[in-house]
Structure formats: structure tokens, C-alpha cells
VEXLO-409084 format. One line per field, with one value per residue: x, z, y of N, C-alpha, C in turn; residue in one letter; residue number from 1. Coordinates in nm, 2 decimals. Layout:
N
npx X, ...
npz Z, ...
npy Y, ...
capx X, ...
capz Z, ...
capy Y, ...
cpx X, ...
cpz Z, ...
cpy Y, ...
rest A, ...
nr NUM, ...
END
This chain:
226
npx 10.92, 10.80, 10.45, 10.25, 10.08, 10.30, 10.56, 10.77, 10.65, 10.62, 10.62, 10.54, 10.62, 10.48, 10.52, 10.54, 10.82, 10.87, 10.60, 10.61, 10.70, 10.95, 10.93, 10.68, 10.71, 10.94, 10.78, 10.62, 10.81, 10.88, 10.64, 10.59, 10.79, 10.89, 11.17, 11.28, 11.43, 11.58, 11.66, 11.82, 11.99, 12.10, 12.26, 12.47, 12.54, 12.60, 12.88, 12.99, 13.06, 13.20, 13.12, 13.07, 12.88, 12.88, 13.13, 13.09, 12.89, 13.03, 13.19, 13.09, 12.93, 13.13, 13.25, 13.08, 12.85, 12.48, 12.35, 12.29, 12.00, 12.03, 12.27, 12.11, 11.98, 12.12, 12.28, 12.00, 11.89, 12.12, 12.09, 11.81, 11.86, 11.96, 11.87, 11.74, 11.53, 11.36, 11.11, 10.96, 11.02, 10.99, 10.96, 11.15, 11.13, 11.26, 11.04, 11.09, 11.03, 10.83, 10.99, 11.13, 10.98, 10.89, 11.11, 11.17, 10.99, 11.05, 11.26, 11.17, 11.04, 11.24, 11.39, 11.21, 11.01, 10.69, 10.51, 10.34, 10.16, 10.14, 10.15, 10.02, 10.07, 9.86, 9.82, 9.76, 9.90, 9.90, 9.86, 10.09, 10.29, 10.29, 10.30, 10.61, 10.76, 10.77, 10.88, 11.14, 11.43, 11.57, 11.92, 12.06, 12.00, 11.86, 11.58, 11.27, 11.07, 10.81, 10.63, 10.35, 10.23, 10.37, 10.48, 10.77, 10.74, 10.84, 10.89, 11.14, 11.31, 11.45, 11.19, 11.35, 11.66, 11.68, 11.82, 11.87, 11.89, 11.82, 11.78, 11.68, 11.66, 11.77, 11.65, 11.41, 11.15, 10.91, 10.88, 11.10, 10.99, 10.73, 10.81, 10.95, 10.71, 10.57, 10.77, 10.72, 10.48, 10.43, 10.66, 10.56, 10.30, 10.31, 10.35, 10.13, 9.95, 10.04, 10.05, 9.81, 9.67, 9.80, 9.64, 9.74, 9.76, 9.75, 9.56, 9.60, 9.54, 9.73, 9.72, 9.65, 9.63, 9.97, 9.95, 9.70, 9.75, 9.95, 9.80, 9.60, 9.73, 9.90, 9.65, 9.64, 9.89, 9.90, 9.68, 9.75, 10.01, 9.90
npz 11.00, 10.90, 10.97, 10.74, 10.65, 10.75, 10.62, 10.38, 10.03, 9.74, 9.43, 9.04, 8.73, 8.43, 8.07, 7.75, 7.53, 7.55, 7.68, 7.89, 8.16, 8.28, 8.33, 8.47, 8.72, 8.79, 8.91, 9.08, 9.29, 9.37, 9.46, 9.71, 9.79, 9.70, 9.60, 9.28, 9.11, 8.84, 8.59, 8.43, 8.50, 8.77, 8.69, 8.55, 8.79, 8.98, 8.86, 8.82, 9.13, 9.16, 9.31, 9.36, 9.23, 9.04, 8.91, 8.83, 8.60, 8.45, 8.36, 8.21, 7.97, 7.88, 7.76, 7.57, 7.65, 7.77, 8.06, 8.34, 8.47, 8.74, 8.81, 8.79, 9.00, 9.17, 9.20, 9.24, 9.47, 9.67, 9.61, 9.74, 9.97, 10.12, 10.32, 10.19, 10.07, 10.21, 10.26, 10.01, 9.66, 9.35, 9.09, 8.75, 8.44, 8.53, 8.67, 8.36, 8.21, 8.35, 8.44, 8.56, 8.75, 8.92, 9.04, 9.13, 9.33, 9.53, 9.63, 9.75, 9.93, 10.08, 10.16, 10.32, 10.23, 10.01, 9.77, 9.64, 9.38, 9.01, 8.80, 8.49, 8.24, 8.01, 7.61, 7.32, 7.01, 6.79, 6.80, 6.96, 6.79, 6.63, 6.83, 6.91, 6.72, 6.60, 6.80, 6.85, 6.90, 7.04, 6.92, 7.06, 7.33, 7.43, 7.47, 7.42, 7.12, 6.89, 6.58, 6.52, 6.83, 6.95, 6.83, 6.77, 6.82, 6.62, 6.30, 6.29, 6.50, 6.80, 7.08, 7.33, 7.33, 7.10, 6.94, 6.58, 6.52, 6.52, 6.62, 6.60, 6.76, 6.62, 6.64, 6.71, 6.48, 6.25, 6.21, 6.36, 6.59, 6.56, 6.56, 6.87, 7.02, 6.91, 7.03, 7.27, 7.35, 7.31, 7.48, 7.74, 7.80, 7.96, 8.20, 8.23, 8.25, 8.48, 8.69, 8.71, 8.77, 9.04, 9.18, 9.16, 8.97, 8.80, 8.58, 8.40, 8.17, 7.95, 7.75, 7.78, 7.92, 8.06, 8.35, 8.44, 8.39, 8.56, 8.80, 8.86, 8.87, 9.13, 9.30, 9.28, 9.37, 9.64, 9.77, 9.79, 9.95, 10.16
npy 4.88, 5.20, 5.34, 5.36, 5.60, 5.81, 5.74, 5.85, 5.98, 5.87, 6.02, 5.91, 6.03, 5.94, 5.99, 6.07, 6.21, 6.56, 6.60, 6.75, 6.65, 6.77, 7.02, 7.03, 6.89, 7.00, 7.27, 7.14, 7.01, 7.27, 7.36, 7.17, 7.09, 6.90, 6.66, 6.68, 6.40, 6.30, 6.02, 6.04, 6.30, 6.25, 6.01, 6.16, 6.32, 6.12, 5.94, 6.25, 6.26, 6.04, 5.78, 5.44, 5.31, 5.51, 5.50, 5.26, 5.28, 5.50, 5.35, 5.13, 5.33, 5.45, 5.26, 5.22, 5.12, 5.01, 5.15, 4.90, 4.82, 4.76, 4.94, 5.17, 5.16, 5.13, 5.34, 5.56, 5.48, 5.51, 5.80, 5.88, 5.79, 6.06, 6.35, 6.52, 6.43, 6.30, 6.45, 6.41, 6.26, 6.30, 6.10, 6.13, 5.98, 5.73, 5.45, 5.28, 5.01, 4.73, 4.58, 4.75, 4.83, 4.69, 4.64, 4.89, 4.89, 4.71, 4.81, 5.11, 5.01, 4.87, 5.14, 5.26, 5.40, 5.52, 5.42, 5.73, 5.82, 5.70, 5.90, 5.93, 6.12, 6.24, 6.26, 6.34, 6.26, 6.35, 6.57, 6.65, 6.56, 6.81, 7.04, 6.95, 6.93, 7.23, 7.34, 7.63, 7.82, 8.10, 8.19, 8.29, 8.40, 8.18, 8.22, 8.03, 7.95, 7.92, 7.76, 7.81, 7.89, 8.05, 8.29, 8.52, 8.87, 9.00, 8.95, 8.70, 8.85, 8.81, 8.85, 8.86, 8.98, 9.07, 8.96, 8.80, 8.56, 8.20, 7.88, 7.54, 7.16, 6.90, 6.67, 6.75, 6.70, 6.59, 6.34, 6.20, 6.26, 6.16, 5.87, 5.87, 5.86, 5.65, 5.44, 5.57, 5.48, 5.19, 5.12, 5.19, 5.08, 4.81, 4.98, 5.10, 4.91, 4.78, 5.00, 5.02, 4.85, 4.82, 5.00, 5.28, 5.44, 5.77, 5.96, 6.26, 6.50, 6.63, 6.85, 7.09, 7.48, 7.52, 7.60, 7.48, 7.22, 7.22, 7.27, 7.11, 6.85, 6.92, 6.92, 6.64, 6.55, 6.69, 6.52, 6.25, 6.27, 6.38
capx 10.86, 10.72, 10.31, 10.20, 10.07, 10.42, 10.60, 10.74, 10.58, 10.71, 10.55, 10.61, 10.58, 10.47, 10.51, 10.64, 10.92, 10.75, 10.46, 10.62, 10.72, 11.02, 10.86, 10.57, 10.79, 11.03, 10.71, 10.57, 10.93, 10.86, 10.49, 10.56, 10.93, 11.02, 11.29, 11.27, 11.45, 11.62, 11.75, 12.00, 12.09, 12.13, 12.38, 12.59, 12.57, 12.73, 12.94, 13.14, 13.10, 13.32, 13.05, 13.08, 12.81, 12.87, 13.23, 13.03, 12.81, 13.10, 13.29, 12.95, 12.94, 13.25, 13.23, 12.93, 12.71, 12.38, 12.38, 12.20, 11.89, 12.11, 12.39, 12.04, 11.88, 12.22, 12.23, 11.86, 11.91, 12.21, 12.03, 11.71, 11.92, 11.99, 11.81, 11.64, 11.40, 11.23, 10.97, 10.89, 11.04, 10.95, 11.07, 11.13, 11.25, 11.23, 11.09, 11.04, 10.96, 10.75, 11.08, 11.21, 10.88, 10.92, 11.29, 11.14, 10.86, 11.12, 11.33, 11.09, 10.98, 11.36, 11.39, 11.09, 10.91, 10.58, 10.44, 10.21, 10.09, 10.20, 10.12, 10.01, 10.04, 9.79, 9.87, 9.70, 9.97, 9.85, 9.96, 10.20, 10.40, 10.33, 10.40, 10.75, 10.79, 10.73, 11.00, 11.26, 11.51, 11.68, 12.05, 12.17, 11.99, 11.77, 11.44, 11.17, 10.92, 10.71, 10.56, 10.25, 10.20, 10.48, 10.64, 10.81, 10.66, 10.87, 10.89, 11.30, 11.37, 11.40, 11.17, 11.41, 11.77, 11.69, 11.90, 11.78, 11.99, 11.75, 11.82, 11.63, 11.72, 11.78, 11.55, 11.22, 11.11, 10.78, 10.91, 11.10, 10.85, 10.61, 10.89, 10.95, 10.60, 10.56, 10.81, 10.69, 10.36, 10.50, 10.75, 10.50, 10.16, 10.31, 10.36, 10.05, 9.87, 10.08, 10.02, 9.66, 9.66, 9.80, 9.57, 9.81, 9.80, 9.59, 9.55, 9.58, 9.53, 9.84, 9.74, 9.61, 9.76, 10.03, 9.89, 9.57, 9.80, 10.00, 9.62, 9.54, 9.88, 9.90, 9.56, 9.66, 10.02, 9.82, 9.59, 9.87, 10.08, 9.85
capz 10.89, 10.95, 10.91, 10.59, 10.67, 10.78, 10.54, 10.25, 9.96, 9.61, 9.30, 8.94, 8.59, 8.30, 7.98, 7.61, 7.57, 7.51, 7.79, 7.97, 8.27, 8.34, 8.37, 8.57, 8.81, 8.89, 9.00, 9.19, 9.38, 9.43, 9.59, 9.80, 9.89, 9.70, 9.51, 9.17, 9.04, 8.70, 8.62, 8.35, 8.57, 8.86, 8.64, 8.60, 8.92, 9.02, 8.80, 8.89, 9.26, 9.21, 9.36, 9.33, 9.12, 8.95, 8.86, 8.76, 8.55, 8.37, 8.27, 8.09, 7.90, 7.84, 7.66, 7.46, 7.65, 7.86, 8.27, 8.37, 8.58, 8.89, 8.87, 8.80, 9.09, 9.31, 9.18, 9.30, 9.65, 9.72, 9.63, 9.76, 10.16, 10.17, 10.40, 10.15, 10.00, 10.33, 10.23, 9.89, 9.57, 9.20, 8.95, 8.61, 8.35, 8.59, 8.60, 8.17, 8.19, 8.45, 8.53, 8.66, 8.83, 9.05, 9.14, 9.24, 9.43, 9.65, 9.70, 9.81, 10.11, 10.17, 10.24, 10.48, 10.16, 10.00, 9.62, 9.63, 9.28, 8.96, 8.77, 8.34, 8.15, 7.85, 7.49, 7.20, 6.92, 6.64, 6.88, 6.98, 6.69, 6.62, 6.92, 6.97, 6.63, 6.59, 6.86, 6.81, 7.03, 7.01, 6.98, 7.17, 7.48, 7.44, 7.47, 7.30, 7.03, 6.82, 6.49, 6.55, 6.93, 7.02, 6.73, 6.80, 6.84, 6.51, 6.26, 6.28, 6.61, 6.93, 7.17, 7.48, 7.36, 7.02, 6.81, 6.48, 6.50, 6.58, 6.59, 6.63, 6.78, 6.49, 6.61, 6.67, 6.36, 6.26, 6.20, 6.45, 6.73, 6.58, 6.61, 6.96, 7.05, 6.92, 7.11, 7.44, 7.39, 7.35, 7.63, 7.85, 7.85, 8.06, 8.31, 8.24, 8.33, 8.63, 8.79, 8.72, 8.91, 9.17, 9.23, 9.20, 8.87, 8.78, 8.45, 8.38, 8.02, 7.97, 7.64, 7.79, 7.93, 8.15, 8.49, 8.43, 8.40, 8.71, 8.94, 8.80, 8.92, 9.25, 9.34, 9.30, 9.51, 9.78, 9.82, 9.82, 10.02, 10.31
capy 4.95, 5.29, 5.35, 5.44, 5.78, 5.89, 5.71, 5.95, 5.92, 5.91, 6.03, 5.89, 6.12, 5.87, 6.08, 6.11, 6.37, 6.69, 6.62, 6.86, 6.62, 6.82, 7.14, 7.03, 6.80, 7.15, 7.33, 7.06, 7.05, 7.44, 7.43, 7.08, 7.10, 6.74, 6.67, 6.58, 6.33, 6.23, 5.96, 6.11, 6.39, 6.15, 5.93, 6.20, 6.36, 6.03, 6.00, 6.35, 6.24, 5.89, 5.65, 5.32, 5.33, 5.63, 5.44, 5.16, 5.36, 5.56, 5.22, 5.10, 5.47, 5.48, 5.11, 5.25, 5.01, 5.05, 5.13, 4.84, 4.84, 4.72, 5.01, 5.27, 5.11, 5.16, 5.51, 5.59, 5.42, 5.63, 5.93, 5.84, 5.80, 6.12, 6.38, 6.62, 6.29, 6.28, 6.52, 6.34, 6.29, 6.27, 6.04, 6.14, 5.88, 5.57, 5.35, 5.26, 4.92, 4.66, 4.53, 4.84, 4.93, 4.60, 4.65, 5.03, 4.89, 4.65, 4.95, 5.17, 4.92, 4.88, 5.22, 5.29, 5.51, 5.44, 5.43, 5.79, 5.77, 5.71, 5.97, 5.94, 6.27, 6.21, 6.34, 6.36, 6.22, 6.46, 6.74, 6.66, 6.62, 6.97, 7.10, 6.94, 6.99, 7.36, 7.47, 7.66, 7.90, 8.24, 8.09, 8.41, 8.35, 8.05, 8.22, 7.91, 7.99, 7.80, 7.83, 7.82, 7.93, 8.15, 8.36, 8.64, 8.97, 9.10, 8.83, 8.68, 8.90, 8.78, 8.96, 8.92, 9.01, 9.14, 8.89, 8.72, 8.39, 8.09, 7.75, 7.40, 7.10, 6.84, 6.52, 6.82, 6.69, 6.52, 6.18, 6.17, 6.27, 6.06, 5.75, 5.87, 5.83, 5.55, 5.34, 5.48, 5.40, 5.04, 5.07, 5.23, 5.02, 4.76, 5.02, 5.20, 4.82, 4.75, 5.07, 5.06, 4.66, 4.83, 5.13, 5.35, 5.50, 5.86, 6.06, 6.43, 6.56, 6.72, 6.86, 7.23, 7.57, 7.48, 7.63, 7.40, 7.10, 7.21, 7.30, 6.93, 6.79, 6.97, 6.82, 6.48, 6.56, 6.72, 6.43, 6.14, 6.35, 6.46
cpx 10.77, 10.54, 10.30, 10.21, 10.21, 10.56, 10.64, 10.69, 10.69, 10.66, 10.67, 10.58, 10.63, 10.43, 10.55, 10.71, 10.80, 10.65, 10.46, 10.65, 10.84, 10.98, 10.80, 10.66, 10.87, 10.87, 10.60, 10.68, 10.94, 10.73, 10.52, 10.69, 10.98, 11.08, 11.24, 11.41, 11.47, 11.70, 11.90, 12.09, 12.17, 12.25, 12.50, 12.65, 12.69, 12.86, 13.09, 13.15, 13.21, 13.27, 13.08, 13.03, 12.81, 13.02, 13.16, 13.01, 12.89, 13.19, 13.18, 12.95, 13.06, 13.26, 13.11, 12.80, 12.59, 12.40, 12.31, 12.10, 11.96, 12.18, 12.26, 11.98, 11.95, 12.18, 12.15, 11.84, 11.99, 12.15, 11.89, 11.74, 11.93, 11.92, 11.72, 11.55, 11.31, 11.09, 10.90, 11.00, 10.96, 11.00, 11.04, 11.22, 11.26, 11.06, 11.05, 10.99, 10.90, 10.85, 11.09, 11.11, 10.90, 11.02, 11.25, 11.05, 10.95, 11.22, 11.31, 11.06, 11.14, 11.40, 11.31, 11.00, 10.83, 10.54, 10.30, 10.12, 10.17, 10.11, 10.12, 9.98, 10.00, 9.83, 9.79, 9.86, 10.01, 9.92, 10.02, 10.35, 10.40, 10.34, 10.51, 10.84, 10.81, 10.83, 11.09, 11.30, 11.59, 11.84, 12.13, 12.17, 11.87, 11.62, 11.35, 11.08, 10.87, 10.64, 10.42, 10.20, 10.22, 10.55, 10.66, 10.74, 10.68, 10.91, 11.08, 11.37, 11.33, 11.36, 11.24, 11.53, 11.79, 11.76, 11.79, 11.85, 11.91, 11.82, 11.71, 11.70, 11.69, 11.71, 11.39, 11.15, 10.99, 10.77, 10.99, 11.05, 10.78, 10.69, 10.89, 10.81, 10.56, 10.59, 10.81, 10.54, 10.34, 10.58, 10.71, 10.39, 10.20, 10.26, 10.22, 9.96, 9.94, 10.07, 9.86, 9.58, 9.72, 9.71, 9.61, 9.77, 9.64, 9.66, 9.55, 9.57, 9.65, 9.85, 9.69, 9.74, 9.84, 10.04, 9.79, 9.65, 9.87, 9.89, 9.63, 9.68, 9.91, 9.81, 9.60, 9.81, 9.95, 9.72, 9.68, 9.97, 10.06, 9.88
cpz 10.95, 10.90, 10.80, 10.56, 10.66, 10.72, 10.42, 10.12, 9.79, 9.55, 9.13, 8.79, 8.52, 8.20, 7.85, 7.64, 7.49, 7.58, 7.85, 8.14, 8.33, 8.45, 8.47, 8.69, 8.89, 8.95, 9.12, 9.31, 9.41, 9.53, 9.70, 9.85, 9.84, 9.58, 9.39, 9.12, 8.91, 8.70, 8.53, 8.46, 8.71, 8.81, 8.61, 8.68, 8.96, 8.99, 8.83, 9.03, 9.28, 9.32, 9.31, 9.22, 9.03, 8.84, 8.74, 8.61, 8.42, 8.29, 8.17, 7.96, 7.85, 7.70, 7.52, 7.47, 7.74, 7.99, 8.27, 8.51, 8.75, 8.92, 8.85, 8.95, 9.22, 9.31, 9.29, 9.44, 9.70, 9.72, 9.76, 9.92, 10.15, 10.19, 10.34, 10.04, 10.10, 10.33, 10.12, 9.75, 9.45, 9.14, 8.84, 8.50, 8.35, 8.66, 8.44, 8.18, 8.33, 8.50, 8.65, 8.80, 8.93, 9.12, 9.23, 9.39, 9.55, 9.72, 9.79, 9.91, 10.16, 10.21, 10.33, 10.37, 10.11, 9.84, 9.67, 9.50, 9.15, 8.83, 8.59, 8.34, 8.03, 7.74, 7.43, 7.08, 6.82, 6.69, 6.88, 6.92, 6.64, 6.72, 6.92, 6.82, 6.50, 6.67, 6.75, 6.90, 6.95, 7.06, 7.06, 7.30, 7.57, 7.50, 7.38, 7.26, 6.96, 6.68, 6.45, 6.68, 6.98, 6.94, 6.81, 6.75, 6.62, 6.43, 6.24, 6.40, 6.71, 7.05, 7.31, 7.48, 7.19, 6.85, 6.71, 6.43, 6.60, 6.54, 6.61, 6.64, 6.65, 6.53, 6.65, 6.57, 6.35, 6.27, 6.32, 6.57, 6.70, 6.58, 6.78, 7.05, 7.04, 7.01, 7.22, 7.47, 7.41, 7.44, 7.76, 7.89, 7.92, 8.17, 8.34, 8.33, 8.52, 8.72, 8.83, 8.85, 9.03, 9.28, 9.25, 9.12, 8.84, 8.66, 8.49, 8.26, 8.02, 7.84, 7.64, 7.84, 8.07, 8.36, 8.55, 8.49, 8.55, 8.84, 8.95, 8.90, 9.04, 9.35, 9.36, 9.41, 9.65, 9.82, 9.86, 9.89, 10.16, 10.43
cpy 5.06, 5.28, 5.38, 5.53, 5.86, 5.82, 5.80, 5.89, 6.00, 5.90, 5.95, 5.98, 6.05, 6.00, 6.09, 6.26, 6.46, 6.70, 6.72, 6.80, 6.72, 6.95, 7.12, 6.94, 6.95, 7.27, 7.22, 7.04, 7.20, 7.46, 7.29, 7.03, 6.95, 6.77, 6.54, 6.50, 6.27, 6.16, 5.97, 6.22, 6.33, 6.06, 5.99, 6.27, 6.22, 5.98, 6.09, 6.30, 6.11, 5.79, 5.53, 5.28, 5.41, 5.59, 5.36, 5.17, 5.41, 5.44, 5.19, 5.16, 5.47, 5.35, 5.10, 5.14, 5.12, 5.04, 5.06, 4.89, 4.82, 4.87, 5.15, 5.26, 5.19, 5.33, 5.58, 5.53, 5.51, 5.78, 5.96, 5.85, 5.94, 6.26, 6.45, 6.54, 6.28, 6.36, 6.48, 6.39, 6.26, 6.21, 6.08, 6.08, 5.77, 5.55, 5.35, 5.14, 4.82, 4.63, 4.62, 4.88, 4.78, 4.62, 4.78, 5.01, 4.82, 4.78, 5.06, 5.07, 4.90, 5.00, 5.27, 5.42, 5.43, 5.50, 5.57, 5.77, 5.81, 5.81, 5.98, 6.08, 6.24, 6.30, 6.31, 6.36, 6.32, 6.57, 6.76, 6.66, 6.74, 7.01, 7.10, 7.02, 7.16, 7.41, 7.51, 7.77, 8.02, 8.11, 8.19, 8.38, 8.26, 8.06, 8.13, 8.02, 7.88, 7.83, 7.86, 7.91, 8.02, 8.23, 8.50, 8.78, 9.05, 8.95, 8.77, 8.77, 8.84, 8.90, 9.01, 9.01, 9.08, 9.06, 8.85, 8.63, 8.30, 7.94, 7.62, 7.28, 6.98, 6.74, 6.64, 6.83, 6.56, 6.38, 6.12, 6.17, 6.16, 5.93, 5.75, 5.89, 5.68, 5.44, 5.41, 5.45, 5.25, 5.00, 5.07, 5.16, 4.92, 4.85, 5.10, 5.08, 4.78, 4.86, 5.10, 4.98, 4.72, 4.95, 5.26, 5.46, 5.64, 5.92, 6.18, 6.42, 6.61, 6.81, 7.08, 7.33, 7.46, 7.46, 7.54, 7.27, 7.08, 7.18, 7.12, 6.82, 6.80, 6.91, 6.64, 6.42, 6.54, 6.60, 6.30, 6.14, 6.39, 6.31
rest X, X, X, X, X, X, X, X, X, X, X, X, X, X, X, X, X, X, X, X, X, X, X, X, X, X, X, X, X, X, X, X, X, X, X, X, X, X, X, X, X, X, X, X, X, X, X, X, X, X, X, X, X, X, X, X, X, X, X, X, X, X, X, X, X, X, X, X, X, X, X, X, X, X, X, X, X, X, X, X, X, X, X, X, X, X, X, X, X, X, X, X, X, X, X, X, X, X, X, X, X, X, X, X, X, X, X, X, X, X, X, X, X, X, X, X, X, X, X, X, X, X, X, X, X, X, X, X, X, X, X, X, X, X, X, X, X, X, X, X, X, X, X, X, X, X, X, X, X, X, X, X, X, X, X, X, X, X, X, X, X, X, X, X, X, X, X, X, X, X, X, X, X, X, X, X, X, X, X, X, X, X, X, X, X, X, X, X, X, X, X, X, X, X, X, X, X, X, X, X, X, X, X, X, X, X, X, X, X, X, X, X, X, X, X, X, X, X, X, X, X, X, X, X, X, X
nr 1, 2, 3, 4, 5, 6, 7, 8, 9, 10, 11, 12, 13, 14, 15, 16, 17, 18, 19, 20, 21, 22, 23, 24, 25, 26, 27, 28, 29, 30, 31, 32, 33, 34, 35, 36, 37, 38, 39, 40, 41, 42, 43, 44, 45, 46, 47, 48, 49, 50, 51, 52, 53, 54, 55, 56, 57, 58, 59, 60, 61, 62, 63, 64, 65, 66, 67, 68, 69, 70, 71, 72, 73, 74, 75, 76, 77, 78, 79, 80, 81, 82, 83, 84, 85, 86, 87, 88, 89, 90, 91, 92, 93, 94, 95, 96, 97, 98, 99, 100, 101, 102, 103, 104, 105, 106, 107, 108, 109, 110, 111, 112, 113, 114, 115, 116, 117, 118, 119, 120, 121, 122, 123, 124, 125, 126, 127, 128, 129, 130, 131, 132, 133, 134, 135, 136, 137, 138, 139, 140, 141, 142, 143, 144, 145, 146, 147, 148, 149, 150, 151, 152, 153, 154, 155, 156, 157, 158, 159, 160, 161, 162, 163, 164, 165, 166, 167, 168, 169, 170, 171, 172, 173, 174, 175, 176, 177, 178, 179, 180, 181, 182, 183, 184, 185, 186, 187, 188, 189, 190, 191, 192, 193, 194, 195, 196, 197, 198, 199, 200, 201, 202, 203, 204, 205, 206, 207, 208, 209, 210, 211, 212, 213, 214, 215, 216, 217, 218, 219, 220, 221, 222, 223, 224, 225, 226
END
């Protein structure tokens, strides 16, 4: 087993949709060279490649069941071996429940990497159903706006390409945010206590400008990382 220190380190992004883990995860893989990590885009990366698991994976889907935690697990090991993880990745997605977060913790020591920190992005509820619920996109060339935050300069024109054909995605709606909130605040406080028990786990706000959230985020990389 390698030392600690020189062990790579892998961050985790706990979040409700709309925190903005995606976002902030692709500039944290811009200032510190790791690779983020999804585990949907990871399922069907494998998938088109005709892994074992990615076989596995597409029989399940195909049968209109759930990938189980084993054929995510395989997934995320196979990715996880190969050479551009050695500087650090991100997970975004996994683990969801205590289970998962033990099968990650054995995995991680079976590959020679090391738990850096698991990372909560805080919300405010109230918000964030209007936030999520406020988008909306130019359907020309998928510039976002918002009804509140972001409208466009001319009211029904898009300021990039000029169109005035918008669209919204059909669950950005108030009931459904605040359902999808709900169950991950129930799916999540396991993980929020087991990462706590293990010393791992740090807050950010995630409820300001975006750059703040990143400064704030970057700091806690750079410290788990050095």
C-alpha cells in the first residue's frame, strides 16, 4: 500500500440536482488536472465500449431494471485503473447511499487511492425551487435564462443568436424540484452522517455567485490534495 501523502486522492460532490455539482466539478478538473467522474456518463461510456460490465449494464437497461451497485462498482474500478485518475478524480452521483459509500471506501484501498474529502454543497430549499424552476433555454442554441436572474436583454429575444423560440425542460417545475429535494435529503443524510464519523466530510454554501462557490471549493481541493 502506498503512503498516504502520495496516494491519489478522490474527492466526492454531495448535492441536489441544480447545486450546480456539475459545473463546479468541470472547473475543478480545469484548475487541478482531475478527472471528473459521472456515474451516468460512465454507464454509457461503457456501454458503447462492450465491457464486461458495460454488457452487463446494457442487459439490466435494456430489461427496464436498475444497474446494480456491483456492475456500478465494476464500471468505476475499470475507469478508475486507467492512467489519467492518477492525479485525482471527482465523483459526481456516487456514491447515494451508506451502502455504496462502503463498497467505494473498499475500492478505493484496493486500488492504492485515498478518500480526500467528501464534499456537501448546502442549499437553501426555498431557492432552490426557484432557481431550478425559473430556467429556461434559447431552443436555437441553448443559451440559459431565468425568470428572475437572467432574462434576456430584449424581452422574448435571445441575446446570443437572436431567436425567439424558448423552451423548458418539463420536470423544472416547482413540485417537482421540491419532490426532488426531498428524496435526496432522505437518501443523503446517511451519507451526510457517515462521512461526518469519518472526518471526511466539509460544507460550502452553494447558494452564492458561482466564482465564490468555486474560490470556496478550490480551497478545500488544494488542501486535501497537497
Amino acid at each position: 500500500m502506498a503512503d498516504t501523502m502520495t496516494q491519489t486522492a478522490v474527492l466526492i460532490l454531495l448535492g441536489p440536482p441544480g447545486a450546480g455539482k456539475g459545473t463546479q466539478a468541470r472547473m475543478l478538473e480545469e484548475k487541478f488536472g482531475l478527472v471528473q467522474l459521472s456515474t451516468g456518463d460512465l454507464l454509457r461510456a461503457a456501454v458503447a465500449a462492450g465491457t464486461d460490465a458495460g454488457q452487463q449494464a446494457k442487459a439490466v437497461m435494456e430489461a427496464g431494471g436498475l444497474v446494480s451497485d456491483e456492475i456500478v462498482l465494476a464500471i468505476l474500478k475499470d475507469r478508475m485503473a486507467e492512467p489519467d485518475t492518477r492525479k485525482g478524480a471527482i465523483l459526481d452521483g456516487f456514491p447515494r447511499t451508506a451502502k455504496q459509500a462502503a463498497a467505494l471506501d473498499a475500492l478505493l484501498e484496493e486500488q492504492g487511492m485515498r478518500l480526500g474529502a467528501a464534499i456537501s454543497l448546502e442549499v437553501d430549499d426555498e431557492a432552490m425551487v426557484e432557481r431550478v424552476s425559473g430556467r429556461y433555454t434559447c431552443a436555437n442554441c441553448g443559451e440559459g435564462y431565468h425568470d428572475s436572474f437572467k432574462k434576456p436583454a430584449v424581452a422574448g429575444v435571445c441575446d446570443k443568436c437572436g431567436s425567439t423560440d424558448f423552451k423548458r425542460r418539463a420536470d423544472d417545475n416547482a413540485e417537482t424540484v421540491g419532490a426532488r429535494l426531498a428524496a435526496y435529503h432522505e437518501q443523503t443524510a446517511p451519507l451526510i452522517t457517515y462521512y461526518e464519523g469519518k472526518g471526511a466530510l466539509k460544507r460550502v454554501d452553494a447558494m452564492g455567485e458561482i466564482d465564490r462557490i468555486a474560490g470556496d471549493l478550490a480551497a478545500i481541493v488544494a488542501e486535501v490534495t497537497a
